[in-house]
SEROBA-610504 format. One record per residue: residue in three letters; y, z, x of N, C-alpha, C in turn. Coordinates in nm, 4 decimals. Layout:
<rs>
+------+----------+----------+----------+----------+----------+----------+----------+----------+----------+
| code |       ny |       nz |       nx |      cay |      caz |      cax |       cy |       cz |       cx |
+------+----------+----------+----------+----------+----------+----------+----------+----------+----------+
|  Ala |        Y |        Z |        X |        Y |        Z |        X |        Y |        Z |        X |
...
+------+----------+----------+----------+----------+----------+----------+----------+----------+----------+
</rs>
This chain:
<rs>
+------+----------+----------+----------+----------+----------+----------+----------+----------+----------+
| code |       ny |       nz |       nx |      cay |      caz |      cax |       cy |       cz |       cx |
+------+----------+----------+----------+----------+----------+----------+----------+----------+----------+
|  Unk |   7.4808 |  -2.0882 |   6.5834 |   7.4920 |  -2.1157 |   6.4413 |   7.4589 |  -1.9908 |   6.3607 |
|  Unk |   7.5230 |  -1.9595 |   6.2379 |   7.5151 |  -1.8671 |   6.1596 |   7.3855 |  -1.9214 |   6.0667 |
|  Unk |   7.3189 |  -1.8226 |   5.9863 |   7.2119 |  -1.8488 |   5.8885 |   7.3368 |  -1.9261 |   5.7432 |
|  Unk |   7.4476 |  -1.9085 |   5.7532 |   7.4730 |  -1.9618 |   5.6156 |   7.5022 |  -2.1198 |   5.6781 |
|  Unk |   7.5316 |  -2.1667 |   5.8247 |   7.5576 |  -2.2866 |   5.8924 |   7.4523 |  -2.3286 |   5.8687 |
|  Unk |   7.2840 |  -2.3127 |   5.8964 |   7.1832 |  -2.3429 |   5.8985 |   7.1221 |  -2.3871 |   5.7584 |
|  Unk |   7.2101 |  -2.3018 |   5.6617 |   7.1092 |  -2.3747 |   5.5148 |   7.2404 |  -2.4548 |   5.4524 |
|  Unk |   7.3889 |  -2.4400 |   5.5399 |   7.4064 |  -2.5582 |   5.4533 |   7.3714 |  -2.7139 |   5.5101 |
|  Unk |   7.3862 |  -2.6917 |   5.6698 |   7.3553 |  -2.8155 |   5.7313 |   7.1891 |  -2.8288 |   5.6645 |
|  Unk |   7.0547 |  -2.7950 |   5.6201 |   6.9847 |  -2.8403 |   5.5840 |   7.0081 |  -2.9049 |   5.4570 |
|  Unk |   7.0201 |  -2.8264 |   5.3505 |   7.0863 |  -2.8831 |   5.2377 |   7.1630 |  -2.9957 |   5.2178 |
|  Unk |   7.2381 |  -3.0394 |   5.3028 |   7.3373 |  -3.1428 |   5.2913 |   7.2473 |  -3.2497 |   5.3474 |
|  Unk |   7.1899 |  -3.2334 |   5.4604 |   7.1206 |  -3.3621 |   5.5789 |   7.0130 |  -3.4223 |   5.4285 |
|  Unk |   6.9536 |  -3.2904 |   5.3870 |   6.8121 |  -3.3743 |   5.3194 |   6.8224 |  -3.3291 |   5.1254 |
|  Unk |   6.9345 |  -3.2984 |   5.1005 |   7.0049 |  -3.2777 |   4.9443 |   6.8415 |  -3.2222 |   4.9152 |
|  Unk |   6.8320 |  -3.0880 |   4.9227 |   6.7275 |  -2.9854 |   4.8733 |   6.7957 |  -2.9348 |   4.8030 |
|  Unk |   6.7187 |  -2.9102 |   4.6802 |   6.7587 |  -2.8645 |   4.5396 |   6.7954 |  -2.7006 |   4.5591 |
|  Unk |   6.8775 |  -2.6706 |   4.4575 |   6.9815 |  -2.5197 |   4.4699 |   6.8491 |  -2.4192 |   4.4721 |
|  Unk |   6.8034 |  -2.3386 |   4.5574 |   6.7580 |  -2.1963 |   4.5852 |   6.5930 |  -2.2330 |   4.6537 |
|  Unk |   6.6194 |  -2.3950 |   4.7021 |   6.5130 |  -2.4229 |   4.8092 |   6.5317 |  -2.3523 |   4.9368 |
|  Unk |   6.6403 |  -2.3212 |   4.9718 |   6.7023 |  -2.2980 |   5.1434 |   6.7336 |  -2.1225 |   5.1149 |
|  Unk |   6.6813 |  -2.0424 |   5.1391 |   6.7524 |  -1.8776 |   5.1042 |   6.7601 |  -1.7905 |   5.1957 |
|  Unk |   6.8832 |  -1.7521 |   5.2554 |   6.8876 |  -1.6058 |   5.3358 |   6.7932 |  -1.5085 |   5.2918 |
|  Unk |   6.7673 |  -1.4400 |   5.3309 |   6.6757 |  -1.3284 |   5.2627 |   6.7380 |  -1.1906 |   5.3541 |
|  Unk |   6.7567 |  -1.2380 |   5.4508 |   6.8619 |  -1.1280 |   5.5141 |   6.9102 |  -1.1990 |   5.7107 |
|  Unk |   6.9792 |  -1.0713 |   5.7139 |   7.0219 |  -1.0938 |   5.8668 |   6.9246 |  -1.1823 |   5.9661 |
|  Unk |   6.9492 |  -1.2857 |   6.0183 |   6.8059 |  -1.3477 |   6.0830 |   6.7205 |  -1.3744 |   6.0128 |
|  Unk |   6.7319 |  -1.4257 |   5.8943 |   6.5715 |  -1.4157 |   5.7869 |   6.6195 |  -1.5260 |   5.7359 |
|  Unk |   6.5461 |  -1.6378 |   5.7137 |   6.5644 |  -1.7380 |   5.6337 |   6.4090 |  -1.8184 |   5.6004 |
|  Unk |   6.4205 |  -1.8679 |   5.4760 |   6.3267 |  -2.0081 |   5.4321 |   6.3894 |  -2.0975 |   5.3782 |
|  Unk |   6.2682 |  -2.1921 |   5.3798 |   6.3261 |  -2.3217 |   5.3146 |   6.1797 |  -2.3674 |   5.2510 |
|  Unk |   6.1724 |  -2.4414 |   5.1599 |   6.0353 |  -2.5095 |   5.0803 |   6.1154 |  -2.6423 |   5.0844 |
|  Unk |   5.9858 |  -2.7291 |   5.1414 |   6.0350 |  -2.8701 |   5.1376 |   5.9433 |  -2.9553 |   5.0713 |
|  Unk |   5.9510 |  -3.0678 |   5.0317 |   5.8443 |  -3.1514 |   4.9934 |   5.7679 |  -3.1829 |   5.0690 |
|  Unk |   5.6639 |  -3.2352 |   5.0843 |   5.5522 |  -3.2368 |   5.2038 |   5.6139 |  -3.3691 |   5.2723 |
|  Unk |   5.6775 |  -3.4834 |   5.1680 |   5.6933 |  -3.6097 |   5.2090 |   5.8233 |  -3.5711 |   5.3000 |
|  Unk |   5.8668 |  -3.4997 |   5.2744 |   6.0315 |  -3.5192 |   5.3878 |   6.0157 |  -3.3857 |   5.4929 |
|  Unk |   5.8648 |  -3.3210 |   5.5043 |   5.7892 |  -3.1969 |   5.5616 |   5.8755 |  -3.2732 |   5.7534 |
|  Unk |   5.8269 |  -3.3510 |   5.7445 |   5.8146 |  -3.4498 |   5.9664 |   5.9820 |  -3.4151 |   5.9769 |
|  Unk |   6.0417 |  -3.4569 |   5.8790 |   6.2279 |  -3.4708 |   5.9131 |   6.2776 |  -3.3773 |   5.8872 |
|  Unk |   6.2170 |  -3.3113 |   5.8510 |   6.2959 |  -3.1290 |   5.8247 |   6.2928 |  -3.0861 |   5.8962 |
|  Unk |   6.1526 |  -3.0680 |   5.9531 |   6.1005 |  -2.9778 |   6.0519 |   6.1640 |  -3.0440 |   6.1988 |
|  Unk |   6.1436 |  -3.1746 |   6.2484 |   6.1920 |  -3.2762 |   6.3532 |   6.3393 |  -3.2073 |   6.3416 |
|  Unk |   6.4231 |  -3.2333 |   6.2269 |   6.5982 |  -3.1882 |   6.2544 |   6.5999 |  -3.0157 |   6.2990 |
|  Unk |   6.5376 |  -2.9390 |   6.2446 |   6.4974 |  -2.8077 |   6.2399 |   6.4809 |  -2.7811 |   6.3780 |
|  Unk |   6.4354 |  -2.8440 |   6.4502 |   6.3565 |  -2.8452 |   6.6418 |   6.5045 |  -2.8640 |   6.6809 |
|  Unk |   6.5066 |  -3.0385 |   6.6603 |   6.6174 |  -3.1137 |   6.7964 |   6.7721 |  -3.0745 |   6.7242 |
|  Unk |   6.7910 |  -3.0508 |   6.6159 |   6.9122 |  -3.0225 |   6.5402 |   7.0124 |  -2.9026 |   6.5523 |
|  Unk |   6.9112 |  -2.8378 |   6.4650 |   6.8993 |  -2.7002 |   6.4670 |   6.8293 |  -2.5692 |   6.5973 |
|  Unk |   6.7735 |  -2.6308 |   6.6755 |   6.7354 |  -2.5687 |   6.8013 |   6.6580 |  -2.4472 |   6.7394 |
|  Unk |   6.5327 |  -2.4816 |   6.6322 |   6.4287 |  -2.3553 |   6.6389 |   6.3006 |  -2.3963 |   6.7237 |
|  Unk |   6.3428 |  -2.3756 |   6.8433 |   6.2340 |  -2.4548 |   6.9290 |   6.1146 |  -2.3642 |   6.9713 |
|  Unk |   6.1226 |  -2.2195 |   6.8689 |   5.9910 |  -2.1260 |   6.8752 |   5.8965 |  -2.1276 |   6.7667 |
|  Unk |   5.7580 |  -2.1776 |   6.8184 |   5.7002 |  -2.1309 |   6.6830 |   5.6216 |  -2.0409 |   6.6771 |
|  Unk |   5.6356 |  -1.9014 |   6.5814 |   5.5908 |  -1.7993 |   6.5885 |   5.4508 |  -1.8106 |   6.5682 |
|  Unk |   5.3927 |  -1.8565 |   6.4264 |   5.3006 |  -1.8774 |   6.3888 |   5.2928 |  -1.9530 |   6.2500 |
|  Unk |   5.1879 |  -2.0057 |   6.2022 |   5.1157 |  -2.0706 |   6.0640 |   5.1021 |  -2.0220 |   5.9786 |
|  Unk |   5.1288 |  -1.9666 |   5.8179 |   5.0628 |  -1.9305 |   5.7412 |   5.0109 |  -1.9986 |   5.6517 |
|  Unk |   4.8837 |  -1.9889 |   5.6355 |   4.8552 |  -2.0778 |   5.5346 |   4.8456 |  -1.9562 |   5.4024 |
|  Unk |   4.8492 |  -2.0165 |   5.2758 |   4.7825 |  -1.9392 |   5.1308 |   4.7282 |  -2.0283 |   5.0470 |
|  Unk |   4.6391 |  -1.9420 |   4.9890 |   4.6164 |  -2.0358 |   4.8422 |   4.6956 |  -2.0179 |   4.7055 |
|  Unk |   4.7305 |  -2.1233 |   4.6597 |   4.8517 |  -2.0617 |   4.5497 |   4.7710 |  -2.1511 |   4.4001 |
|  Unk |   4.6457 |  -2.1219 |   4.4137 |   4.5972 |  -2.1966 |   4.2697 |   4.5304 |  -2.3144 |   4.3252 |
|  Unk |   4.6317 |  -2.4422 |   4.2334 |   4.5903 |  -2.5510 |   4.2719 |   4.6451 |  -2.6034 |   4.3932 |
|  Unk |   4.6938 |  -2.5309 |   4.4433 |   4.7814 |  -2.5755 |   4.6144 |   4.7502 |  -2.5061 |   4.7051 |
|  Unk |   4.7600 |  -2.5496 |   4.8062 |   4.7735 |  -2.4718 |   4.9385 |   4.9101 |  -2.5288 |   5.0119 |
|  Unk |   4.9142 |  -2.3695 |   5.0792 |   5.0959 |  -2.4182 |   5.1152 |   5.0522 |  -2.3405 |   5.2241 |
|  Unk |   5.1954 |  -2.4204 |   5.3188 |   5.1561 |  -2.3318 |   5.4551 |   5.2851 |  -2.3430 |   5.4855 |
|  Unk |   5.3275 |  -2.1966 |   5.5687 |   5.4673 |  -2.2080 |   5.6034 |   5.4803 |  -2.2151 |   5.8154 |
|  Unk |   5.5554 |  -2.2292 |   5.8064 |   5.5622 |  -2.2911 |   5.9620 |   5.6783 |  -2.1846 |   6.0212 |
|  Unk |   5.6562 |  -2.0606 |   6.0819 |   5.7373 |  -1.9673 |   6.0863 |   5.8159 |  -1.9989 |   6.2315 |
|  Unk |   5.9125 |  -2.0005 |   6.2554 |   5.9767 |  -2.0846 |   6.3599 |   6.1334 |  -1.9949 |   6.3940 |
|  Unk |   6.2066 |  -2.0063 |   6.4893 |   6.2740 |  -1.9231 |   6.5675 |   6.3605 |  -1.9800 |   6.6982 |
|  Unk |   6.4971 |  -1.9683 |   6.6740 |   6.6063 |  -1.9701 |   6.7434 |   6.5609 |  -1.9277 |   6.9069 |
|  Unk |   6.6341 |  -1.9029 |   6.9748 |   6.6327 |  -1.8290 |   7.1355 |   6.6775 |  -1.7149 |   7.0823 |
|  Unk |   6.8250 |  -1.6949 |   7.0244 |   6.8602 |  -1.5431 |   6.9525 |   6.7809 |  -1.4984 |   6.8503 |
|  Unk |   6.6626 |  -1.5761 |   6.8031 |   6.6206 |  -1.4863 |   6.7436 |   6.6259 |  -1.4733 |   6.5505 |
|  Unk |   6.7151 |  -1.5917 |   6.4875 |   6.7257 |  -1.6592 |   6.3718 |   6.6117 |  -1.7113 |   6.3296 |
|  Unk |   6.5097 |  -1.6051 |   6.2200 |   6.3366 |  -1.7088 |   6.1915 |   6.3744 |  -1.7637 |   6.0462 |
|  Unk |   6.3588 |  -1.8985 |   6.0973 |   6.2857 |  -1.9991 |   5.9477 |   6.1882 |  -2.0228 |   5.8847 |
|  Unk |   6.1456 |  -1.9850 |   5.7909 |   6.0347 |  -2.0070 |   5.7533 |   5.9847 |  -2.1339 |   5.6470 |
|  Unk |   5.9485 |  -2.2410 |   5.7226 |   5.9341 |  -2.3335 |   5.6691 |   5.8060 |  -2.4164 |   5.5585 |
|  Unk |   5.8050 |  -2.4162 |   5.4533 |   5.7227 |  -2.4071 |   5.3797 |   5.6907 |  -2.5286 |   5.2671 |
|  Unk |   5.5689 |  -2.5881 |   5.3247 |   5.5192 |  -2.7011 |   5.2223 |   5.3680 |  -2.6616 |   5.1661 |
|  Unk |   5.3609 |  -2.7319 |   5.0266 |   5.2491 |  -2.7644 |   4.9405 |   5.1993 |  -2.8638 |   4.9319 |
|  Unk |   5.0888 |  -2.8577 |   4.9641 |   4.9781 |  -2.9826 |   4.9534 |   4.8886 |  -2.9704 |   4.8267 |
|  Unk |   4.8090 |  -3.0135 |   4.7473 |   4.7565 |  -2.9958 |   4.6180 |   4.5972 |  -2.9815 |   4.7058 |
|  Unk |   4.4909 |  -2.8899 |   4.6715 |   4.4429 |  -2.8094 |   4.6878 |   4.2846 |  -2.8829 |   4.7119 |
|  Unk |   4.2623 |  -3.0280 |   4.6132 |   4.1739 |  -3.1211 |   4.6062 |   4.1906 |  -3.2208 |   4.7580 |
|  Unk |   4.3105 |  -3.1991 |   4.7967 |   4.3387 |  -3.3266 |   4.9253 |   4.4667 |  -3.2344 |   5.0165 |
|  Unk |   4.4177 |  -3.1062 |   5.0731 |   4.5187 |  -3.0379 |   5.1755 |   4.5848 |  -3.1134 |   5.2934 |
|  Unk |   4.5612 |  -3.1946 |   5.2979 |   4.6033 |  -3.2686 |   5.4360 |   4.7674 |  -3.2547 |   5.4665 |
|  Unk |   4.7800 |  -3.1920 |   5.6475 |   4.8868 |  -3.2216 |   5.6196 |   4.8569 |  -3.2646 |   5.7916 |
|  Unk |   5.0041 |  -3.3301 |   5.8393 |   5.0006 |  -3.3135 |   5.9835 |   4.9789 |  -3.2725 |   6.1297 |
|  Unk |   4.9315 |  -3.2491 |   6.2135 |   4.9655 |  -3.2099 |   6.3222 |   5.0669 |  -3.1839 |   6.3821 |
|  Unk |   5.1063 |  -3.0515 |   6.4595 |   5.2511 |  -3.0608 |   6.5072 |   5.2305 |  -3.0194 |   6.6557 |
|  Unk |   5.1586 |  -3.0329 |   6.7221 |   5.0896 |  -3.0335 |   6.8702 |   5.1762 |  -3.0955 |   6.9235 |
|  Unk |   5.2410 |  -3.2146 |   6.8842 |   5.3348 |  -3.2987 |   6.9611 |   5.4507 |  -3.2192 |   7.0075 |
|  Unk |   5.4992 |  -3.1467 |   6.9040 |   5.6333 |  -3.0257 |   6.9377 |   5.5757 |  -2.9300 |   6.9784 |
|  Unk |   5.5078 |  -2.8505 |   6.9391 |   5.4587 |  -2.7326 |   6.9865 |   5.2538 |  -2.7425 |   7.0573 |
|  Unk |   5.2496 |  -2.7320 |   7.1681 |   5.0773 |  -2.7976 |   7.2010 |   4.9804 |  -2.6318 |   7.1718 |
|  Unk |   5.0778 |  -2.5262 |   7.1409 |   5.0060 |  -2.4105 |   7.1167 |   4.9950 |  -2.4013 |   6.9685 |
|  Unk |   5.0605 |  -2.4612 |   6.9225 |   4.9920 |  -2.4927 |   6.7485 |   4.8333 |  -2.5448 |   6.7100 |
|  Unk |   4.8097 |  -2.5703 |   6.8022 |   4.6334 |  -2.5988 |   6.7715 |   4.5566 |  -2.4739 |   6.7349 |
|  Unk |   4.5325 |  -2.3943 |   6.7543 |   4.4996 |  -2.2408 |   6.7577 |   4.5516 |  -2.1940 |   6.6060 |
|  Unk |   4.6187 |  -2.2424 |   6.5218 |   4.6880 |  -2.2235 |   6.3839 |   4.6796 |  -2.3271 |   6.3242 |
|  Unk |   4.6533 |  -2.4469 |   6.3397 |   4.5729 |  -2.5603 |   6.3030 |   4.4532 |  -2.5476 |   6.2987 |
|  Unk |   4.3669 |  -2.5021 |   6.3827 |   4.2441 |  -2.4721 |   6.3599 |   4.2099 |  -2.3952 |   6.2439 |
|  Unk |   4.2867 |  -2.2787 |   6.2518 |   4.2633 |  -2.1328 |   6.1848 |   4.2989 |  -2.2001 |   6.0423 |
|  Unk |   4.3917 |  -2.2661 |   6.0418 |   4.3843 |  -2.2614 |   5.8504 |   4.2736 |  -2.4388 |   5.8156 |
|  Unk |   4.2119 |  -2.5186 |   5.9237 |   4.1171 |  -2.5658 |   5.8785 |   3.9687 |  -2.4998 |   5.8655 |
|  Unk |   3.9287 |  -2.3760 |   5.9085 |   3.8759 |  -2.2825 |   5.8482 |   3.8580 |  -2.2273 |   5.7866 |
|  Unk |   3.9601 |  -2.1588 |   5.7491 |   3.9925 |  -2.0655 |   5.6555 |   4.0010 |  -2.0986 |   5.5046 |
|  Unk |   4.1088 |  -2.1881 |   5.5338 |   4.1506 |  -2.2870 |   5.3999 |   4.1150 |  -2.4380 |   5.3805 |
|  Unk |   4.0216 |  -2.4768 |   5.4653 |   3.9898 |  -2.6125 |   5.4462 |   4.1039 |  -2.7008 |   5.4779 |
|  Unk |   4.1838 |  -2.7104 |   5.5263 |   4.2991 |  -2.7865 |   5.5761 |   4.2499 |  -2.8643 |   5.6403 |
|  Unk |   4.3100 |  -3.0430 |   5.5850 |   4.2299 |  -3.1332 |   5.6910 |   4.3805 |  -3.1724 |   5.7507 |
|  Unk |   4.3540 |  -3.1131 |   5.8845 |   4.4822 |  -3.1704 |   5.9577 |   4.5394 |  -3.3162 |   6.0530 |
|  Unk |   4.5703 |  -3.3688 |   5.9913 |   4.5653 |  -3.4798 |   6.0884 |   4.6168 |  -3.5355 |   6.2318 |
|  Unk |   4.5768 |  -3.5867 |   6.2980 |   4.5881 |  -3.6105 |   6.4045 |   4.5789 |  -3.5018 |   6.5061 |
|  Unk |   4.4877 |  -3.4022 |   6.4855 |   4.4437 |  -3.2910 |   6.5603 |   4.3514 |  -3.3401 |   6.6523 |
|  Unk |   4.3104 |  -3.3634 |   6.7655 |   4.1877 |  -3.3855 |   6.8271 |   4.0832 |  -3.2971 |   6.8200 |
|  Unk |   3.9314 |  -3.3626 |   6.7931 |   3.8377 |  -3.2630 |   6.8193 |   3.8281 |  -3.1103 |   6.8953 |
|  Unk |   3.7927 |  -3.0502 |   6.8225 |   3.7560 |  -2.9133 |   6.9513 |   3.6744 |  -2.7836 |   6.8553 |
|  Unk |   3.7168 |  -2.7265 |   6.9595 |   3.6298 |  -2.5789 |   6.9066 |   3.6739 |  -2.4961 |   6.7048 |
|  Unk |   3.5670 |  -2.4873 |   6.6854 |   3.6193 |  -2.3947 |   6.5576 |   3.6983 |  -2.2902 |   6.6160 |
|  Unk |   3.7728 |  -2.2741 |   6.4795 |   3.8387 |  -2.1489 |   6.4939 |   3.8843 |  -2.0571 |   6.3569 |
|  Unk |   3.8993 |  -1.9338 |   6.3109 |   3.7945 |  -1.8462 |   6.4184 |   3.6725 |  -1.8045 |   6.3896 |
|  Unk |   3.5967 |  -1.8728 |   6.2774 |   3.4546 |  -1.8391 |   6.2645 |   3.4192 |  -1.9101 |   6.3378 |
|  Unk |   3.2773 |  -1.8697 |   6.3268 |   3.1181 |  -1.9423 |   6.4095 |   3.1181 |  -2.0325 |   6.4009 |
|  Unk |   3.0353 |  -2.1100 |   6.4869 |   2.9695 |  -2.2729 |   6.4717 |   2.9391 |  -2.2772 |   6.3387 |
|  Unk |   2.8514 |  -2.1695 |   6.3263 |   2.7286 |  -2.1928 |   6.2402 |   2.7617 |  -2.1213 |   6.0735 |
|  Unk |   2.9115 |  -2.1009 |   6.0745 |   2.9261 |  -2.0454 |   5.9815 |   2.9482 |  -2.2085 |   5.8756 |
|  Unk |   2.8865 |  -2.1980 |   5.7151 |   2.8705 |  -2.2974 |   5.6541 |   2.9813 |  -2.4333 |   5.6548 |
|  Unk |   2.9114 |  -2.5334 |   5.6141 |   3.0950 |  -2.6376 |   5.6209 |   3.0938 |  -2.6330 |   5.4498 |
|  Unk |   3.2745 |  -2.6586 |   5.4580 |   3.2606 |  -2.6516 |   5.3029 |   3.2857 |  -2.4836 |   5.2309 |
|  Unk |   3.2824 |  -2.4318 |   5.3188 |   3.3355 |  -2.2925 |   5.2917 |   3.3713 |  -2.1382 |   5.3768 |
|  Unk |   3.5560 |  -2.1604 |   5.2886 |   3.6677 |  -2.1204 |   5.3367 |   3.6726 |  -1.9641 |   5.2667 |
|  Unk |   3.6752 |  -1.9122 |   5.3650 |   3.7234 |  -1.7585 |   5.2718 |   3.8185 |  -1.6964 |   5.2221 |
|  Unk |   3.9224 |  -1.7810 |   5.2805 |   4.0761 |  -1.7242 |   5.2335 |   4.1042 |  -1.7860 |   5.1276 |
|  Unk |   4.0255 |  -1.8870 |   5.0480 |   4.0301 |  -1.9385 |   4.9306 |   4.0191 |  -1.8675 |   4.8344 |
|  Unk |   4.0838 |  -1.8783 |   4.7562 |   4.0993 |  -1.7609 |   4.6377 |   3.9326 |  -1.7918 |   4.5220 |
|  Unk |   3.8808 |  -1.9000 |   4.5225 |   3.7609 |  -1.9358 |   4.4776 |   3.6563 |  -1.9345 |   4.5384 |
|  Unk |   3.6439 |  -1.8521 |   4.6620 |   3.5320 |  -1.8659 |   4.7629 |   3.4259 |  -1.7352 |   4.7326 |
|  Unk |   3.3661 |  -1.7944 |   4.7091 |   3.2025 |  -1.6785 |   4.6871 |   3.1325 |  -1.6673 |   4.8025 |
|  Unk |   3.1316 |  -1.5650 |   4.8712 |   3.0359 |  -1.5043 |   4.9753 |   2.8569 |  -1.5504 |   4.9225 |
|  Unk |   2.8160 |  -1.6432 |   4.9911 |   2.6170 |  -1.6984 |   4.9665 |   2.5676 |  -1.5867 |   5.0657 |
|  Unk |   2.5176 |  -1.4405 |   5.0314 |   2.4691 |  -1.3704 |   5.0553 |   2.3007 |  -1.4421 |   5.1109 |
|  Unk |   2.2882 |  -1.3859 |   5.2142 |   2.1282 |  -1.4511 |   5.2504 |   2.0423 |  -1.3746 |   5.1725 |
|  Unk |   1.9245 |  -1.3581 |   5.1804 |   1.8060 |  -1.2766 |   5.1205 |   1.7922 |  -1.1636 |   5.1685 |
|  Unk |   1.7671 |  -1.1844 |   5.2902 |   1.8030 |  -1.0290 |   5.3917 |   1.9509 |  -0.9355 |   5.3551 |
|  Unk |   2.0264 |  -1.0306 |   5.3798 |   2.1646 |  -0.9324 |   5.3138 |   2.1465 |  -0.8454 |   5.2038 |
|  Unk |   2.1049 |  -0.8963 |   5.1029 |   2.0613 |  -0.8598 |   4.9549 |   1.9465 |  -0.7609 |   4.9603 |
|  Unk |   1.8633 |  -0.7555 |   5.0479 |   1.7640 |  -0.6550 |   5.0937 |   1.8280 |  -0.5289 |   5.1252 |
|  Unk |   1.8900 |  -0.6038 |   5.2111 |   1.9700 |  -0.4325 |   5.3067 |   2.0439 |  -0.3710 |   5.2328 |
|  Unk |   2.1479 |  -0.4312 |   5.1420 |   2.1851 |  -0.3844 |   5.0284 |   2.1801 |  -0.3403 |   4.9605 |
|  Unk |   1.9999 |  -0.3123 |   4.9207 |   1.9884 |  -0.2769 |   4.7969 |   1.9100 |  -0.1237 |   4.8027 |
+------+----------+----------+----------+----------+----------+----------+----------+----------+----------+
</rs>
């Protein structure tokens, strides 16, 4: 399949609004989806469309949202970059362990980072701060204040 086959068959399957789906170049593509039609995009995107690689997770903070894109990849080599917003008070989004079981490791990382409550993740190890690093605070949050200890502030000064 060509990248212009790929955003019109998305476009048409799930009628995404004009300059949701964009080449950006040779092999380069995104798409922004609604979070609610996030499972059937991504599901047609796998078994449909055959991007059965996933590169990696990004999460950001964009204000009052957090969005995370789901960077994903052909066998030749065609990356999608798939991208939903969650509102920033209630990040929750899915698990995708079921398609990919090395997505936990990028599930983890942006419930760290960004407070992402992911669902249907099973228990396990943090990732990639400490145990003991605080709950409740994410550093890649654009509102996150470093709680300097006393000692820190000593050595500092």
């Amino acid at each position: 399949m060509t990248e212009e086959n790929i955003k019109d068959a998305l476009i048409k399957k799930f009628s995404l609004p004009e300059g949701k789906v964009r080449i950006q170049r040779k092999r380069r593509m995104s798409a922004e989806v609604d979070r609610l039609k996030f499972k059937d995009v991504f599901e047609y995107a796998i078994t449909e469309l055959k991007f059965v690689i996933l590169c990696t997770i990004t999460g950001l903070d964009e204000g009052s949202n957090l969005s995370f894109i789901y960077h994903l990849s052909t066998e030749d080599g065609i990356v999608l970059n798939l991208k939903i917003s969650v509102p920033k008070e209630n990040p929750a989004i899915k698990t995708i362990i079921g398609y990919f079981p090395a997505a936990d490791i990028y599930e983890r990382e942006v419930m760290d980072l960004l407070g992402a409550k992911v669902e249907g993740l099973p228990p396990g190890n943090r990732y990639p701060l400490m145990d003991e690093w605080p709950k409740d605070a994410y550093p890649l949050r654009k509102d996150w204040k470093q709680n300097k200890t006393k000692e820190q502030e000593a050595k500092n000064a």
